[in-house]
N, CA, C and O atoms as CSV, one atom per row, in Angstrom:
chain,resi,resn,atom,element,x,y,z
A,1,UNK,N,N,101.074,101.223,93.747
A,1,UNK,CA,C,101.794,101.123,92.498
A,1,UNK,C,C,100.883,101.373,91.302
A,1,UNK,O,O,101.148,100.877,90.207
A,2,UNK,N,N,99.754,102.178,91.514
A,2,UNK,CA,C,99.017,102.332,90.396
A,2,UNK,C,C,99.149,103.687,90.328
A,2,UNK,O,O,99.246,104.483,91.263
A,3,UNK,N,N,99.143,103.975,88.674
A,3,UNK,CA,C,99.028,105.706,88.260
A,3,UNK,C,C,97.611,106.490,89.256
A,3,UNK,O,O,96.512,105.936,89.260
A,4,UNK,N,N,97.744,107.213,89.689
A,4,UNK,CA,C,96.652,108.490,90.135
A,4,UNK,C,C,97.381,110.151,89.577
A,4,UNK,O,O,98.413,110.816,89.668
A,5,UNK,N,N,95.912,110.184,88.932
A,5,UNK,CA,C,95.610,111.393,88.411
A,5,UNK,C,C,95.211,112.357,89.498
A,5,UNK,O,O,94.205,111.887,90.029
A,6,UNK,N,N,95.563,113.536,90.085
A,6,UNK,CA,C,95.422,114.045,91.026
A,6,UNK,C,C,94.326,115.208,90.750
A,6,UNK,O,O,93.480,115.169,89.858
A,7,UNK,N,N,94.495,116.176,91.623
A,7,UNK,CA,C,96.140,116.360,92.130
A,7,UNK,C,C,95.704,116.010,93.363
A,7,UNK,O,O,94.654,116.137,93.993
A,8,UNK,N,N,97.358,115.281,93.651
A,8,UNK,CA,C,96.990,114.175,94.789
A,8,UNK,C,C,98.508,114.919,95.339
A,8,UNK,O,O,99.198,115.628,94.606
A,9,UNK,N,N,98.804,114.629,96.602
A,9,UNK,CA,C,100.020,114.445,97.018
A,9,UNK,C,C,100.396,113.270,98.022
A,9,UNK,O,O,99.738,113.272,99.063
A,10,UNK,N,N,101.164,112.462,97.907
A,10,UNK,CA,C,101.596,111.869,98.121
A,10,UNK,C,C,102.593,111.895,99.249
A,10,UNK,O,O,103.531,112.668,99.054
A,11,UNK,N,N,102.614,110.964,100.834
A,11,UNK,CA,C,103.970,111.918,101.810
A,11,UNK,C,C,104.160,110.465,102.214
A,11,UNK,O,O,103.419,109.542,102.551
A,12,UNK,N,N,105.526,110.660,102.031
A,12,UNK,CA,C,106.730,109.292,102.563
A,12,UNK,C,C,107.290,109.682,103.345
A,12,UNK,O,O,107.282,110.909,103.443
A,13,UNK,N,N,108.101,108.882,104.354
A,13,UNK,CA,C,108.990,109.219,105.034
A,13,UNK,C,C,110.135,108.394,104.620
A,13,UNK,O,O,110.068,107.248,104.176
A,14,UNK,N,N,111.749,109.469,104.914
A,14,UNK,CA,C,112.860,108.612,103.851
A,14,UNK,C,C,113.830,109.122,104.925
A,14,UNK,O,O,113.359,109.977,105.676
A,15,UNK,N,N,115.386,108.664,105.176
A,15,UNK,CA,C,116.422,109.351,105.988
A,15,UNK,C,C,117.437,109.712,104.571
A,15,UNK,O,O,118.475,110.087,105.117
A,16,UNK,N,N,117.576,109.759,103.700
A,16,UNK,CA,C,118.090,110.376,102.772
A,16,UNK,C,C,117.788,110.659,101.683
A,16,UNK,O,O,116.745,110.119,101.316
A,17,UNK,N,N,118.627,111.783,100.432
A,17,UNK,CA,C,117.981,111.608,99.635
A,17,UNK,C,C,117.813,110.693,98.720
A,17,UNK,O,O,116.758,110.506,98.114
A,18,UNK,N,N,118.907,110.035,98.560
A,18,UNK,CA,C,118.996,108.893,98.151
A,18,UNK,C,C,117.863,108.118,97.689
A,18,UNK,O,O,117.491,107.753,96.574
A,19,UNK,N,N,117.340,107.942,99.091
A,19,UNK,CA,C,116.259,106.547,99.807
A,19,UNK,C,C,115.127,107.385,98.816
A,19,UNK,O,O,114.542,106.708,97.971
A,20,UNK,N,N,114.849,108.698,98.904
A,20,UNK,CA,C,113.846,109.109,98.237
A,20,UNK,C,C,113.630,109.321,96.778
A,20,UNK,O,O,112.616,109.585,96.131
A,21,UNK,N,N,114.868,109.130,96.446
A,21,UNK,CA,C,114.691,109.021,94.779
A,21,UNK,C,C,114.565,107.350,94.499
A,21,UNK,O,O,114.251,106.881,93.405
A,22,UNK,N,N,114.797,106.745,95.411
A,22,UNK,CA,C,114.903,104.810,95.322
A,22,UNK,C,C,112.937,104.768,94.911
A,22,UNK,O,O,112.337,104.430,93.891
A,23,UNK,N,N,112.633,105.096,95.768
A,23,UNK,CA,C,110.979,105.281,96.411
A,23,UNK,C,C,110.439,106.017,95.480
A,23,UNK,O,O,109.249,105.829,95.232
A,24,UNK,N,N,111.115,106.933,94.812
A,24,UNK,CA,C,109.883,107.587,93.522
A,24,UNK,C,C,110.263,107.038,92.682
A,24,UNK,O,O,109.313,107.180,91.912
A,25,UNK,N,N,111.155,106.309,92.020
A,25,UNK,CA,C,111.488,106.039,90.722
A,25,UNK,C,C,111.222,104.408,90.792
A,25,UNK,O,O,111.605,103.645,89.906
A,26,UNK,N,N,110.339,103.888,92.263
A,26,UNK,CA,C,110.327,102.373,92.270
A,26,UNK,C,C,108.599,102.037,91.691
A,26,UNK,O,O,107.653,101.675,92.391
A,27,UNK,N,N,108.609,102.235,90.570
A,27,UNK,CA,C,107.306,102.756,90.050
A,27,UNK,C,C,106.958,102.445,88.538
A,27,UNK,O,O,107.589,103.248,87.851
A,28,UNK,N,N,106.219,101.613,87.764
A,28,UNK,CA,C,106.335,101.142,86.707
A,28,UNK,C,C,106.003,103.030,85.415
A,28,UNK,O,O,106.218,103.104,84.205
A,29,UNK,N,N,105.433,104.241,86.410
A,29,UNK,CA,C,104.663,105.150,85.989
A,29,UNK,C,C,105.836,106.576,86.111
A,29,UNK,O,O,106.502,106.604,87.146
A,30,UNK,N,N,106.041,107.585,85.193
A,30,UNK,CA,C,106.702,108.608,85.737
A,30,UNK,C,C,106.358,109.897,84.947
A,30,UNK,O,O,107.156,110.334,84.118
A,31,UNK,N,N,105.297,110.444,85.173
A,31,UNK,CA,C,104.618,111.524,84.436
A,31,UNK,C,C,105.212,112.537,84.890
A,31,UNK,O,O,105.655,113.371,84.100
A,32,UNK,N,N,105.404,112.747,86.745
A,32,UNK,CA,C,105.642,114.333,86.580
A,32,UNK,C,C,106.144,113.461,88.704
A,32,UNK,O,O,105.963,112.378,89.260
A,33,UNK,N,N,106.799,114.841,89.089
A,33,UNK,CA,C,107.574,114.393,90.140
A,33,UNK,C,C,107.549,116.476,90.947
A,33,UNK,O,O,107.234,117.562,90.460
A,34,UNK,N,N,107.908,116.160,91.892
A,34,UNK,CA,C,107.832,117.773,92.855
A,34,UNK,C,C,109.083,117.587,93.866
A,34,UNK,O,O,109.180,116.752,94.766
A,35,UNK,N,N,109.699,118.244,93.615
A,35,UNK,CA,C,111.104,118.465,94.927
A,35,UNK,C,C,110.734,119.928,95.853
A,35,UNK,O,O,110.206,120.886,95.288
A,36,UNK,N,N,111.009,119.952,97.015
A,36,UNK,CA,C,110.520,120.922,97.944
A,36,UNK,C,C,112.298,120.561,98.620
A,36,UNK,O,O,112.794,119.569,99.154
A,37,UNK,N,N,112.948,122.224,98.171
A,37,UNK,CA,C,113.837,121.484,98.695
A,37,UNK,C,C,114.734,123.190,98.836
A,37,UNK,O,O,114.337,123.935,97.939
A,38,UNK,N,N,115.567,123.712,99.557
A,38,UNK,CA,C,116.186,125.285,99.799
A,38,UNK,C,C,117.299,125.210,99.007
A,38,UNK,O,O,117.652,126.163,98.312
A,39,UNK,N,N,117.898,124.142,99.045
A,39,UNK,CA,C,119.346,123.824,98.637
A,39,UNK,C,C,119.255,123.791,96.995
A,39,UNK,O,O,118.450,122.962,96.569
A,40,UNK,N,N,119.815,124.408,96.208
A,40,UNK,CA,C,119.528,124.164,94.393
A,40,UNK,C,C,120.136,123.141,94.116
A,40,UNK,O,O,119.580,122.268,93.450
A,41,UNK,N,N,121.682,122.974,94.649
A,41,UNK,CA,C,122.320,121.738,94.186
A,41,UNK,C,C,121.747,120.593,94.477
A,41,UNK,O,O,122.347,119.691,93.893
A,42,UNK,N,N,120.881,120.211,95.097
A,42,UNK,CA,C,120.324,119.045,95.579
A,42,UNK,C,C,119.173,118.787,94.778
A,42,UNK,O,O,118.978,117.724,94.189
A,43,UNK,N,N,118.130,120.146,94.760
A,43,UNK,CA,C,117.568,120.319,93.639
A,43,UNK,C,C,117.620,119.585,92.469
A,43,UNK,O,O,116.883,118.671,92.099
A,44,UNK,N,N,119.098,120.368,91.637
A,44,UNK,CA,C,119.177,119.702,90.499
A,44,UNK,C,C,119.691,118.311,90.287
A,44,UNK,O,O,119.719,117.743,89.195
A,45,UNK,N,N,120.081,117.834,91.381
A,45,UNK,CA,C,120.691,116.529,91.714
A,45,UNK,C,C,119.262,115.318,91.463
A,45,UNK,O,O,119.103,114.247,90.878
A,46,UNK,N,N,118.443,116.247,92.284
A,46,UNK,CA,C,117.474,114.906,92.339
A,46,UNK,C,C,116.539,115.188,91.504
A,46,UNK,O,O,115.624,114.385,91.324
A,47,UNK,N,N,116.599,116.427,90.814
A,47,UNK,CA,C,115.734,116.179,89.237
A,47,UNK,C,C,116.054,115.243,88.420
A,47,UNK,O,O,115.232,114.474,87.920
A,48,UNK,N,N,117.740,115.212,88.129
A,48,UNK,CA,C,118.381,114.699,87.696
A,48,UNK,C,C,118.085,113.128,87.598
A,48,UNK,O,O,117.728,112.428,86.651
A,49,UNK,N,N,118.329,112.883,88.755
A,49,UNK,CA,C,118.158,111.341,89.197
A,49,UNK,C,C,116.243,111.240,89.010
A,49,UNK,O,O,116.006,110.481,88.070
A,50,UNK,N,N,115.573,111.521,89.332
A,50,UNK,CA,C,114.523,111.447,88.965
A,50,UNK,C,C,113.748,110.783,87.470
A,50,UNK,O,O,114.017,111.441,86.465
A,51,UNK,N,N,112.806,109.533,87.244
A,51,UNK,CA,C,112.799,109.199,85.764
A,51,UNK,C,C,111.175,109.666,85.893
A,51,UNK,O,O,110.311,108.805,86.063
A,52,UNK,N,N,110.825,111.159,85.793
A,52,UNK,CA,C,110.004,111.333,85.883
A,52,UNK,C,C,109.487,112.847,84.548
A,52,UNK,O,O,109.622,114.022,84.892
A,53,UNK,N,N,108.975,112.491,83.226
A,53,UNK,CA,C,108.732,113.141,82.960
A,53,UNK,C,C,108.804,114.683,82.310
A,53,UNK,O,O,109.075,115.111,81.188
A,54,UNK,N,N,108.322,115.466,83.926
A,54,UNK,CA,C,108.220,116.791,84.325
A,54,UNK,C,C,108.953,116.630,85.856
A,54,UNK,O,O,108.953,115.537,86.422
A,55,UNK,N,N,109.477,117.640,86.364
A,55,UNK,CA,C,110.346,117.707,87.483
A,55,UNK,C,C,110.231,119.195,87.899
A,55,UNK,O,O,110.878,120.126,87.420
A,56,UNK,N,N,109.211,119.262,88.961
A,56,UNK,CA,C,108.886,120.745,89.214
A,56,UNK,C,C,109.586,121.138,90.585
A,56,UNK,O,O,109.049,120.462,91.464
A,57,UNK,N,N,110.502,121.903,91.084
A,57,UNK,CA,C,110.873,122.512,92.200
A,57,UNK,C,C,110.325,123.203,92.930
A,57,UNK,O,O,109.833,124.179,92.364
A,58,UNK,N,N,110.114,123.141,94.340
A,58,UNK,CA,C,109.046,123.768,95.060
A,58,UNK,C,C,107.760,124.771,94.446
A,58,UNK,O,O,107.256,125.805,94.884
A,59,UNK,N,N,107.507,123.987,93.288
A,59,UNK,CA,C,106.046,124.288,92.833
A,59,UNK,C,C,105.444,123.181,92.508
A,59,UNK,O,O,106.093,122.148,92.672
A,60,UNK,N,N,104.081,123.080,91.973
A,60,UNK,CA,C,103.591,122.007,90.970
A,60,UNK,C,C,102.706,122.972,90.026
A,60,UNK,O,O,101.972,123.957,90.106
A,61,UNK,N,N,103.232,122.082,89.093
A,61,UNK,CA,C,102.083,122.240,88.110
A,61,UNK,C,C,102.828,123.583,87.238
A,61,UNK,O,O,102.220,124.544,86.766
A,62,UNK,N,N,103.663,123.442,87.208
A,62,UNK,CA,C,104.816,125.261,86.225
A,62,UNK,C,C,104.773,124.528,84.555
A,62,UNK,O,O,104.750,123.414,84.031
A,63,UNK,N,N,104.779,125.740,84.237
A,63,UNK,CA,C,105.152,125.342,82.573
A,63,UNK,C,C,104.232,125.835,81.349
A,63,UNK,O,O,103.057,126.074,81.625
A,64,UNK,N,N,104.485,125.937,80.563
A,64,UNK,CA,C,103.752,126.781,79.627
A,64,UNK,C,C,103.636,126.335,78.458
A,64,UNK,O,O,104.665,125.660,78.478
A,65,UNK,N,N,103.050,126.090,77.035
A,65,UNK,CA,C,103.051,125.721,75.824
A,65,UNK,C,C,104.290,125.743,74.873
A,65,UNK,O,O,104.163,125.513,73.671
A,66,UNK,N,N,105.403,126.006,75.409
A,66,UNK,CA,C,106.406,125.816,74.510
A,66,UNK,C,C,107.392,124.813,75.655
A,66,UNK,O,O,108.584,124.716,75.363
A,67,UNK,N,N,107.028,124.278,76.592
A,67,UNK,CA,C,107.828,123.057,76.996
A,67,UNK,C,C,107.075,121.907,76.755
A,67,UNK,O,O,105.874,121.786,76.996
A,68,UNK,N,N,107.707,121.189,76.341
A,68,UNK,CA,C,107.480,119.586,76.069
A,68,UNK,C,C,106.804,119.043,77.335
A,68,UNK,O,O,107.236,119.438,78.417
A,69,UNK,N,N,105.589,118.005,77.293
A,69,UNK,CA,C,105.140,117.608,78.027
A,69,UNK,C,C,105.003,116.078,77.936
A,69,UNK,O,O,104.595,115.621,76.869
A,70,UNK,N,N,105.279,115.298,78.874
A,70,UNK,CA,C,104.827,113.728,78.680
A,70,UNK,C,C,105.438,113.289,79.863
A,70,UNK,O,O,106.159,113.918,80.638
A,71,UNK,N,N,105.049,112.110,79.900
A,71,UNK,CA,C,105.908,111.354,81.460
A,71,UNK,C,C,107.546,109.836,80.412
A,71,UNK,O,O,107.897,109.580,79.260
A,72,UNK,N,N,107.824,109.483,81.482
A,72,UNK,CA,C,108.582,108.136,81.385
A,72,UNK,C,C,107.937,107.146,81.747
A,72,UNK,O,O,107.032,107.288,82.569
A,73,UNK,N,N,108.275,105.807,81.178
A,73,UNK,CA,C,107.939,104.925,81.309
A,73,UNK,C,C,106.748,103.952,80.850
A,73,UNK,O,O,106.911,103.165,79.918
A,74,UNK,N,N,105.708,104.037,81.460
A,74,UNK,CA,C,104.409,103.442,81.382
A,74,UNK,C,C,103.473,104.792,81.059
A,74,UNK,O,O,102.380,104.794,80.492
A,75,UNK,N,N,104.102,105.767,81.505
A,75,UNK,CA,C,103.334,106.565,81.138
A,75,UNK,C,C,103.607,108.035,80.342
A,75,UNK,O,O,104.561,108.806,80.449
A,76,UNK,N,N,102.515,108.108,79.586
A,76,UNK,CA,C,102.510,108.769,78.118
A,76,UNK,C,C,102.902,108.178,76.913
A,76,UNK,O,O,103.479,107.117,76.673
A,77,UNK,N,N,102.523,108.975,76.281
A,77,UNK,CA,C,102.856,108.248,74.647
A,77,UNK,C,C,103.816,109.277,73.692
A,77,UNK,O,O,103.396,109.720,72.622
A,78,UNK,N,N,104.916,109.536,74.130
A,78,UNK,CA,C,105.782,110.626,73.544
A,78,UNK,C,C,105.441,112.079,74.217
A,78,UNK,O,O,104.941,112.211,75.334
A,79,UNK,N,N,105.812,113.176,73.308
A,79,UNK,CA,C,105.864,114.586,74.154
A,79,UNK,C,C,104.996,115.207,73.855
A,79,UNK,O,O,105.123,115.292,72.634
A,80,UNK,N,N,104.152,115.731,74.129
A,80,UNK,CA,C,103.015,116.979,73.993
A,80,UNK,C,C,103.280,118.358,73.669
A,80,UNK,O,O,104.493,118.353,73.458
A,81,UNK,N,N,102.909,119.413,73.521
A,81,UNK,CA,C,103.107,120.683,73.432
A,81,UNK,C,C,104.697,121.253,73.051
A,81,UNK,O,O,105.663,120.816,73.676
A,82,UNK,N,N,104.850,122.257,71.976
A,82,UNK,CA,C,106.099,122.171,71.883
A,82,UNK,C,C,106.515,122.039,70.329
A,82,UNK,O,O,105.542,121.649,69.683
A,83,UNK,N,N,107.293,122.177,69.785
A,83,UNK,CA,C,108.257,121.517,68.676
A,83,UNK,C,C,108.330,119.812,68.579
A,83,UNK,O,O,108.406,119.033,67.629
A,84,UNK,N,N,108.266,119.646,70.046
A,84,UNK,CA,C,108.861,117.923,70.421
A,84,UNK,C,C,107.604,117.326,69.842
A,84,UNK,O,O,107.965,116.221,69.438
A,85,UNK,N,N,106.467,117.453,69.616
A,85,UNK,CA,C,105.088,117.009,70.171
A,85,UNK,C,C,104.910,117.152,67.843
A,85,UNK,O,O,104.311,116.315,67.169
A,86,UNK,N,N,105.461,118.118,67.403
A,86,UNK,CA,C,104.815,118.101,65.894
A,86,UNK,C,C,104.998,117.181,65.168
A,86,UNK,O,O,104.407,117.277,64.092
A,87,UNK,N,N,105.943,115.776,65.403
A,87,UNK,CA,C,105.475,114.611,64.226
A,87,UNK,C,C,104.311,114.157,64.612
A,87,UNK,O,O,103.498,113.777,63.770
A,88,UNK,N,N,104.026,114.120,66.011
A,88,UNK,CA,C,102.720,113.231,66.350
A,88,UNK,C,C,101.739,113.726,65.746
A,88,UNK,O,O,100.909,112.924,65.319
A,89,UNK,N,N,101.541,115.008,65.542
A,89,UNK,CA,C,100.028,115.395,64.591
A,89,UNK,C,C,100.438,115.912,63.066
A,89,UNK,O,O,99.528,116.298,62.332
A,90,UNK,N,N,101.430,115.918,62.724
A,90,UNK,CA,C,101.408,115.311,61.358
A,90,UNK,C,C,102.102,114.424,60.748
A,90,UNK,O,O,102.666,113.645,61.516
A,91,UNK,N,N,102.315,114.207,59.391
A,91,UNK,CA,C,102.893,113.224,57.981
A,91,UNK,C,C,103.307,113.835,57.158
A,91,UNK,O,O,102.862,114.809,56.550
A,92,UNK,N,N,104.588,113.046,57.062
A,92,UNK,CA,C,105.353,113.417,56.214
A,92,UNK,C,C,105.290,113.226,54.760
A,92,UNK,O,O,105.188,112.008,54.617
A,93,UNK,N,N,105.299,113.872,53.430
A,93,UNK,CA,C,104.456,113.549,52.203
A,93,UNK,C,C,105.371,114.424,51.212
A,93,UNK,O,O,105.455,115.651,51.157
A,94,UNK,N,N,106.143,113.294,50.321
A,94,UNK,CA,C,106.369,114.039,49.390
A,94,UNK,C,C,105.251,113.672,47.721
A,94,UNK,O,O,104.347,112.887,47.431
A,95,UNK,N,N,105.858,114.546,47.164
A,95,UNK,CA,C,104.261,114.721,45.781
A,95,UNK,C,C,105.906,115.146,44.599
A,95,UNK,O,O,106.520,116.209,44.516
A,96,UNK,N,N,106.036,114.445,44.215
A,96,UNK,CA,C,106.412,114.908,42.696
A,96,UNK,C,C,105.976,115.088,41.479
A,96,UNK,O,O,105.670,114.059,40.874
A,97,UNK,N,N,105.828,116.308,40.816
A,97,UNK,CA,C,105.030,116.386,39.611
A,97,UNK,C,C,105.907,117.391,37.986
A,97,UNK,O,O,106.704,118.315,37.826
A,98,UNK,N,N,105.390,116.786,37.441
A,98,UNK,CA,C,106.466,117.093,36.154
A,98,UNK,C,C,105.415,117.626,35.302
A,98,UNK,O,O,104.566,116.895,34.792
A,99,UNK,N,N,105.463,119.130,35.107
A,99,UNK,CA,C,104.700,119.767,34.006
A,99,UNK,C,C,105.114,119.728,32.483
A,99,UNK,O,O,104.415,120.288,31.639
């Protein structure tokens, strides 16, 4: 039940999918999550259900500088990279001046 920084993989054994979204989301941490899976609808089912972050489909590690980055929960501190990510590095400032 502790965060690891990988890249690590992780292998459970589950009899549904169900049981396997119970088992990843039983986790105080949810940065980023991997489905390996043929079926899309199931796919998007258990991205869905997933409180993880990033949600990569038979890849890891996809994504590029204009998607938002951060996890749920315990982990991260808002979104990274992106539009989502620009209050965090700046302030908002108004200046009124009367010539």
């Amino acid at each position: 039940q502790e965060e690891i920084f990988g890249p690590v993989l992780s292998v459970l054994t589950f009899d549904t999918a169900e049981e396997a979204i119970q088992i990843a989301n039983d986790t105080p941490y949810g940065l980023a999550a991997a489905v390996w899976t043929a079926n899309l609808s199931k796919a998007h089912l258990t991205a869905r259900a997933l409180r993880a972050g990033s949600v990569w489909v038979n890849q890891y590690d996809g994504g590029d500088m204009t998607a938002p980055f951060g996890g749920f929960k315990q982990s991260g501190n808002g979104r990274d990279k992106s539009l989502h990510a620009f209050d965090k590095y700046t302030e908002l400032k108004s200046t009124w001046i009367k010539l």
